[in-house]
N, C-alpha and C positions, 0 to 999 in steps of 0.2 A: 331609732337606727334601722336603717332597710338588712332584708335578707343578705341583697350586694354587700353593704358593710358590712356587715356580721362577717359573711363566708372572707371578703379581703382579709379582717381583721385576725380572724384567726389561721388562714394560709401564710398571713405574714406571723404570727407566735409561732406556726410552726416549723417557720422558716429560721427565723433566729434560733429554737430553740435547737434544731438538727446543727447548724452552726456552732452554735455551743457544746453541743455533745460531740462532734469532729475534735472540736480545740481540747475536748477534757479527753480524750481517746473514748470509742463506744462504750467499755466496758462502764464507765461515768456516766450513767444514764439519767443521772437527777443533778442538772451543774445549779449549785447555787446560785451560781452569776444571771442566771435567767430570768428569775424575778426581779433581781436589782434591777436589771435592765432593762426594763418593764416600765419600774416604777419611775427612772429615772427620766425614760421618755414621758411617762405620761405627767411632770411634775416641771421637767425642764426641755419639750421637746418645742417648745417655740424657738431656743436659741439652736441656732445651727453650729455653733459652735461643739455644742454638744453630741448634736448628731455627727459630727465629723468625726467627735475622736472615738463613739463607741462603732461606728463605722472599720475604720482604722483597726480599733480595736479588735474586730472580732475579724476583719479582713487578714492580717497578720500574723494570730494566732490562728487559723483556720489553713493559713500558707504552712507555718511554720507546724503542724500536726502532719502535711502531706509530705512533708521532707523526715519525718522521722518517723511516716511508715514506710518512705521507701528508704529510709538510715536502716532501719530496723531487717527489710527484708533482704538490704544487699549488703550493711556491715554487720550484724548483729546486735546494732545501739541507737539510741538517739539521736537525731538533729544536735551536733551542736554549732550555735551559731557564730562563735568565735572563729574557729576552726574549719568550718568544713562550706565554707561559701565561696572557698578557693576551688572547691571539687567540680564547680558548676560546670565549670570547662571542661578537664576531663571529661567531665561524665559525658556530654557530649560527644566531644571526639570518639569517645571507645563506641558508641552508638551510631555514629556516623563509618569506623573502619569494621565495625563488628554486623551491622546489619545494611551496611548501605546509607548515601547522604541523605535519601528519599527518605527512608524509613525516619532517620532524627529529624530532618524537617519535619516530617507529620505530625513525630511525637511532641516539638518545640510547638507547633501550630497547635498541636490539640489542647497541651498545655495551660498554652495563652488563650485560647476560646472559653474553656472551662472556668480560667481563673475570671475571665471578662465576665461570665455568664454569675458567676457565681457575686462578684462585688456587685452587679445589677438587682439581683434579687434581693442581696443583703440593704443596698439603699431604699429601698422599695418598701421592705418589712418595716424599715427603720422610720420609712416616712409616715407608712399609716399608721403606725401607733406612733408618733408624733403629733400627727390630726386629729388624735382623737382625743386630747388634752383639753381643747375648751368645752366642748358637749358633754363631756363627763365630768368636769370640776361642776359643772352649772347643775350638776343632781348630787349632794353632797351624799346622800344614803348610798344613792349608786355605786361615786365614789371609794365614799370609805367600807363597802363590802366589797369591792375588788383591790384595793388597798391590804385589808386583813387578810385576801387570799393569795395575795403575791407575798406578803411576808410569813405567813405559813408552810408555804412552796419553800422559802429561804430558809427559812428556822429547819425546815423537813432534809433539805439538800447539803445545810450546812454540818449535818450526822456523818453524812458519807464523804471522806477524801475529794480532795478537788484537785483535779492534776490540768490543769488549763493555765490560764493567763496569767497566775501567780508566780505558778510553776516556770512559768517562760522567764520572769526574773531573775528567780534563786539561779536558773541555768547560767544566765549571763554573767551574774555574778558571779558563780562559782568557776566560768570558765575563765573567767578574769583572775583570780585569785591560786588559780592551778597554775596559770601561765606565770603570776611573778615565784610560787613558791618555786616552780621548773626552774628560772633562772638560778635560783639561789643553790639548786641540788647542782647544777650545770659546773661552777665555781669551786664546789667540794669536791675536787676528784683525787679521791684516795690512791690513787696508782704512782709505783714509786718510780723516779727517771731510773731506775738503776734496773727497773726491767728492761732488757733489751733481746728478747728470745735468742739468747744466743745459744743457747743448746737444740736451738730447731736446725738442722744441718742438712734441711730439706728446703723444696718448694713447698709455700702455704696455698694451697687454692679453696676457696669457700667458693659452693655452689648451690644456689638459690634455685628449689624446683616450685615453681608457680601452685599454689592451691596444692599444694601437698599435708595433707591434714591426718590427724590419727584417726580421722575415721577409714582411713586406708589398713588399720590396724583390727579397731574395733566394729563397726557396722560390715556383715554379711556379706551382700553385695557388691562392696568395693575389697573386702579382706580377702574372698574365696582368689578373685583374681591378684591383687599388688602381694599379698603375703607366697602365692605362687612364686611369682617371681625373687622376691627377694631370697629365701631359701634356698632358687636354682646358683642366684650368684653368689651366694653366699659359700656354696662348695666350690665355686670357679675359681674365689676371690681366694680361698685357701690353698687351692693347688697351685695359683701363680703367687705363694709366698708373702699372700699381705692380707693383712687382720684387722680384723673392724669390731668396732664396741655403738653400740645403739642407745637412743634412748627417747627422749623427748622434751620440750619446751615452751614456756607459753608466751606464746607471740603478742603482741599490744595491739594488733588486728583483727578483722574474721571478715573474709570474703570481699576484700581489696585492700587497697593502698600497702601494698607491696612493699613500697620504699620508707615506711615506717620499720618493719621488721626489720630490712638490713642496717635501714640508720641507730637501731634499736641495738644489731648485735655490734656493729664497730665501734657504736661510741660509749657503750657499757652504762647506756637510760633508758631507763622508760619510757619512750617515745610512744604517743598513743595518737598525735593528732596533727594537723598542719602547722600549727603556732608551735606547739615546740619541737618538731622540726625544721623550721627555721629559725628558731632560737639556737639551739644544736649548732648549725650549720653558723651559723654569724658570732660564736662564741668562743672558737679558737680551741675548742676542747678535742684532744689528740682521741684518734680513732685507730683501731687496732692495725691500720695500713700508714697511719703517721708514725706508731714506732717500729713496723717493721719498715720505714723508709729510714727513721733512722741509723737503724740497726745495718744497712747496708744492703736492704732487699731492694730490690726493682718492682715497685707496683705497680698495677694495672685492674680498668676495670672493663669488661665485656658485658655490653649491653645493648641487645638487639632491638630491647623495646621501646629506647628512646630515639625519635624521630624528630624533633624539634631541635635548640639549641638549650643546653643544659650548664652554666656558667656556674652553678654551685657544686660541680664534682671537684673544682681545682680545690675547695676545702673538705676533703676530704681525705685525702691524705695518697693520692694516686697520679702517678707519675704521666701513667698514658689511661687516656678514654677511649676507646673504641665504639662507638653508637652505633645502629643500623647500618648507616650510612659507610663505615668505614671500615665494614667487615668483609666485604667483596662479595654479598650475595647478588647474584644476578637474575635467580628464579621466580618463580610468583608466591605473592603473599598468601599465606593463609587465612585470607580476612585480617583479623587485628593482629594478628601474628604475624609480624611480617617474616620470617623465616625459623626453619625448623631447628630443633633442637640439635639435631646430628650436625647440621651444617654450621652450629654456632661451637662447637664444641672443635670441631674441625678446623676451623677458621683459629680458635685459641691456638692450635698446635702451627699454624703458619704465620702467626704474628706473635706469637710468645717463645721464640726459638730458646732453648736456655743457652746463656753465656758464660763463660769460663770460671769459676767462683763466685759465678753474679745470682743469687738467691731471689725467686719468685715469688712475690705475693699476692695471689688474684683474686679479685671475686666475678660471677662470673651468673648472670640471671637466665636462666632456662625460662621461656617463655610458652611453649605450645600447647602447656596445660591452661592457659588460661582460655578464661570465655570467649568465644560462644563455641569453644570446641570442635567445630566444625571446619573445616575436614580434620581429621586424624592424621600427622604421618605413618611412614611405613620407613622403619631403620631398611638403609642401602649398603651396600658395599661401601667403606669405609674409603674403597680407593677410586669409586666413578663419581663420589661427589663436587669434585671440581668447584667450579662459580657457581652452583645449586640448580641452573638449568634444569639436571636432569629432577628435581624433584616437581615440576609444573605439570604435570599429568596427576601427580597426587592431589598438589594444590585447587586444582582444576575438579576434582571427583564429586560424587555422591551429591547428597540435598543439600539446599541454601539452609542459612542460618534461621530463617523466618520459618523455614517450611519444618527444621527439626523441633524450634522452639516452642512449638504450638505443641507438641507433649513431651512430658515433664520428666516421665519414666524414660524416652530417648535422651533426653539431654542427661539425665544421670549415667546412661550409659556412655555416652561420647565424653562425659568426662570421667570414668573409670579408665575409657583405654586413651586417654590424652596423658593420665598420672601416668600410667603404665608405658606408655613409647618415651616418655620423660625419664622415670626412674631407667628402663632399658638402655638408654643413650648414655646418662652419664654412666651406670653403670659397665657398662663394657667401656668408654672412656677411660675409667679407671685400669679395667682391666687391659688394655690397647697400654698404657702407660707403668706397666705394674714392675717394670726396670727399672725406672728409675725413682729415685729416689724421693717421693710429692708424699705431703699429707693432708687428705682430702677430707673437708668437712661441706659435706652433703645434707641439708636441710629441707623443710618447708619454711613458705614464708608466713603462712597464713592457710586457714581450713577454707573452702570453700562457703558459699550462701546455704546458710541452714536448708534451705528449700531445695538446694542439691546435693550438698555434701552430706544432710541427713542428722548433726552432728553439730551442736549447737558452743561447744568448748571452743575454748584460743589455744589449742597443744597440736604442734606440729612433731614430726618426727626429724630427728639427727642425726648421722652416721658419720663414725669418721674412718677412714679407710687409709691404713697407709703399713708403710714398716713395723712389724711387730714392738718393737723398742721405743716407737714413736709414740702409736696407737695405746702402748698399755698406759701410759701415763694419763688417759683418760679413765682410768677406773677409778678415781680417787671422785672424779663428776657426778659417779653412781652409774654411769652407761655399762649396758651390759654387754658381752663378749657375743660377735654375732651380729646379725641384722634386722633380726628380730627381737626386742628387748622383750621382756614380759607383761603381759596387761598389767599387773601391780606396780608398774613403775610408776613413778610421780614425777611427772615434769618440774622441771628446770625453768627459772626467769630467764629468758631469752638475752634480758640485762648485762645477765653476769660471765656469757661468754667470752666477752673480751679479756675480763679480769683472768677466767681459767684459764685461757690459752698463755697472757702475757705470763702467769706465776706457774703452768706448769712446763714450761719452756723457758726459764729462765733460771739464769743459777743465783742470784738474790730474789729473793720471794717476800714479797710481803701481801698479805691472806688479806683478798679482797670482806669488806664488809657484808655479815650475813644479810 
């Protein structure tokens, strides 16, 4: 064998073997599978058959490692492949309204060059130890001492956990077998028709604050400021005669997919992923705006952040959709945000006029805390905001998305004060409304990316804000009196909201399942 082969021979081991260690995560630094597949070449690499599938093989799981380090850095979890291959799109989109179309082309182009680059090298490695199968059978000594050293390698690798191509299996398996027990949880819904909130003699509004997480509670940095404010309104909110009880909840999310939490809290599931959320939705199971429509409420949902069409809100239990489109902003977009929170909140009040005995149940999603946080608004005079025109100077400010994102400590800051003009907006919303008669339940939907929120937990924060008489009946939840609940609280399944609201607003009760 020449020096040339030698040095090929072993750039290509060390080529597969880095491939392998990607698919098992780095911390797997001795993957079993490395020798087998070694030996396998060198025993069966004349058929090409073979070479295809461990080709395949290590191409797929090598994909499927890079989608659940970036699972991992922007939900909190793994790749799963059931579920989250519907994300693709999105995720583009939000890359494309969040950094510019240039920017997601590049990053789609870099993508595909890397991955092109990367199946080349893998065929490559695969072929020379393929070739090297007749030269080395024909020296049998040769042979069977690099035989005994590749099975040594195995027997050595086979001590330590192996989270690679096995692992990929059991995932798909198991996300197969989530999805049919989901069906079956779907079907058992404990709630009795005889709740009809009829003792809610209010407006219901639930409002969704984007990336609103308890680490606005518990981490430093983000508490010195959002715990400011809530305390300032919390005196406000007492002087204009209405009481709030606090607490917290664990969201089935971390650091996206938004519309799992809500679907999470109207339809009283566990909602964690895209398959059973459209299980959920295709299953006819009433959501806490299906019985307050039957009850006699008028629903509606406010949603600035969809821009496309959305055909699966009619099952959900809401009379009127409002999307971007249909709220009358006329200003410029924040980036992915297409208009600010004050203006969306604003817009509720001229398209949700209340009607004569006719009870309101809204939900209503506050967007301007989401990423890439750039620009901030700045709450206006409550009465110049008109068609939102006047907010395109703000939209228009400060540094691009690209230019913040390049450090890490800025973008934590722009989203501390994105929480903070959120929480201020509904807040005085509240208080802008504290006549009449609403019981407002104010949430997070989800914590932000551990890498900015800091704060690695699925607990958001809760508030319900409304008429004392209303409000107190949330103590029985464990929410505490105030805005600030105490760090010893213990979040709430985000699940069982439905259930509390139907059974403490209603005069037959039957007590949701622990």
């Amino acid at each position: 064998m020449s020096t040339r082969q030698l040095i090929s021979l072993i750039l290509a081991a060390l080529a597969l073997y880095l491939a392998l260690v990607l698919s098992n995560h780095p911390q797997h630094w001795l993957p079993a599978e490395f020798p087998m597949i070694l030996l396998a070449l060198l025993a069966f690499g004349s058929y090409r058959g073979v070479k295809v599938a461990l080709f395949l093989l290590l191409v797929i799981s090598d994909i499927w490692s890079a989608a659940d380090l970036i699972s991992l850095q922007m939900l909190g979890r793994k790749f799963d492949p059931v579920a989250d291959l519907a994300l693709i799109g999105p995720l583009t989109s939000l890359l494309a309204s969040s950094f510019g179309r240039l920017a997601a082309i590049t990053a789609v182009l870099a993508a595909i060059l890397l991955l092109a680059l990367g199946c080349r090298v893998i065929w490559w490695s695969i072929g020379v130890w393929a070739a090297l199968r007749p030269g080395l059978l024909s020296k049998p000594r040769t042979a069977a001492t690099v035989a005994a050293g590749l099975c040594g390698f195995a027997l050595l690798g086979s001590a330590a956990p192996s989270h690679g191509m096995i692992e990929r299996v059991g995932a798909i398996r198991q996300g197969i077998e989530t999805a049919r027990s989901f069906r079956a949880e779907i079907r058992d819904d404990p709630i009795s028709p005889a709740l009809r909130l009829d003792l809610l003699d209010a407006d219901l509004m639930v409002i969704f604050v984007e990336s609103y997480g308890r680490t606005s509670f518990d981490t430093a940095f983000f508490a010195q400021k959002h715990l400011g404010t809530l305390r300032r309104t919390e005196t406000a909110l007492a002087a204009s005669g209405l009481a709030a009880r606090s607490g917290f909840l664990t969201s089935p999310t971390h650091g996206g997919q938004s519309w799992l939490a809500h679907a999470t809290f109207a339809n009283g599931l566990w909602i964690a992923n895209q398959v059973q959320y459209r299980a959920a939705l295709a299953s006819g199971r009433r959501t806490v705006f299906h019985i307050a429509q039957q009850a006699g409420f008028e629903t509606a949902a406010i949603v600035p952040g969809i821009t496309r069409p959305w055909p699966e809100a009619a099952r959900m239990g809401f009379d009127r959709v409002m999307a971007a489109a249909d709220l009358g902003y006329g200003g410029a977009a924040f980036n992915w945000v297409t208009m600010p929170d004050q203006f969306t909140l604003a817009a509720s009040e001229r398209l949700l006029p209340r009607q004569d005995g006719k009870r309101l149940a809204t939900q209503i999603v506050l967007i301007s805390s989401h990423a890439p946080w750039v620009p901030v608004p700045r709450l206006l005079d409550w009465d110049r905001i008109g068609d939102g025109r006047v907010f395109d100077e703000q939209a228009r400010s400060g540094d691009s998305p690209e230019t913040v994102w390049r450090d890490r400590d800025r973008v934590r800051m722009q989203y501390r004060e994105a929480i903070d003009y959120s929480l201020n907006a509904a807040l005085q919303y509240c208080l802008r409304h504290a006549h009449e008669r609403r019981l407002v339940v104010l949430l997070g939907d989800h914590q932000a990316a551990s890498s900015i929120g800091l704060d690695d937990r699925r607990e958001v924060p809760v508030h319900v804000i409304g008429p004392a008489d209303l409000v107190g009946r949330t103590a029985e939840w464990g929410l505490a009196p105030g805005l600030v609940p105490p760090t010893t609280t213990r979040a709430l399944p985000m699940e069982r909201m439905r259930d509390l609201i139907l059974r403490s607003y209603s005069s037959t009760t039957k007590a949701p399942p622990a």
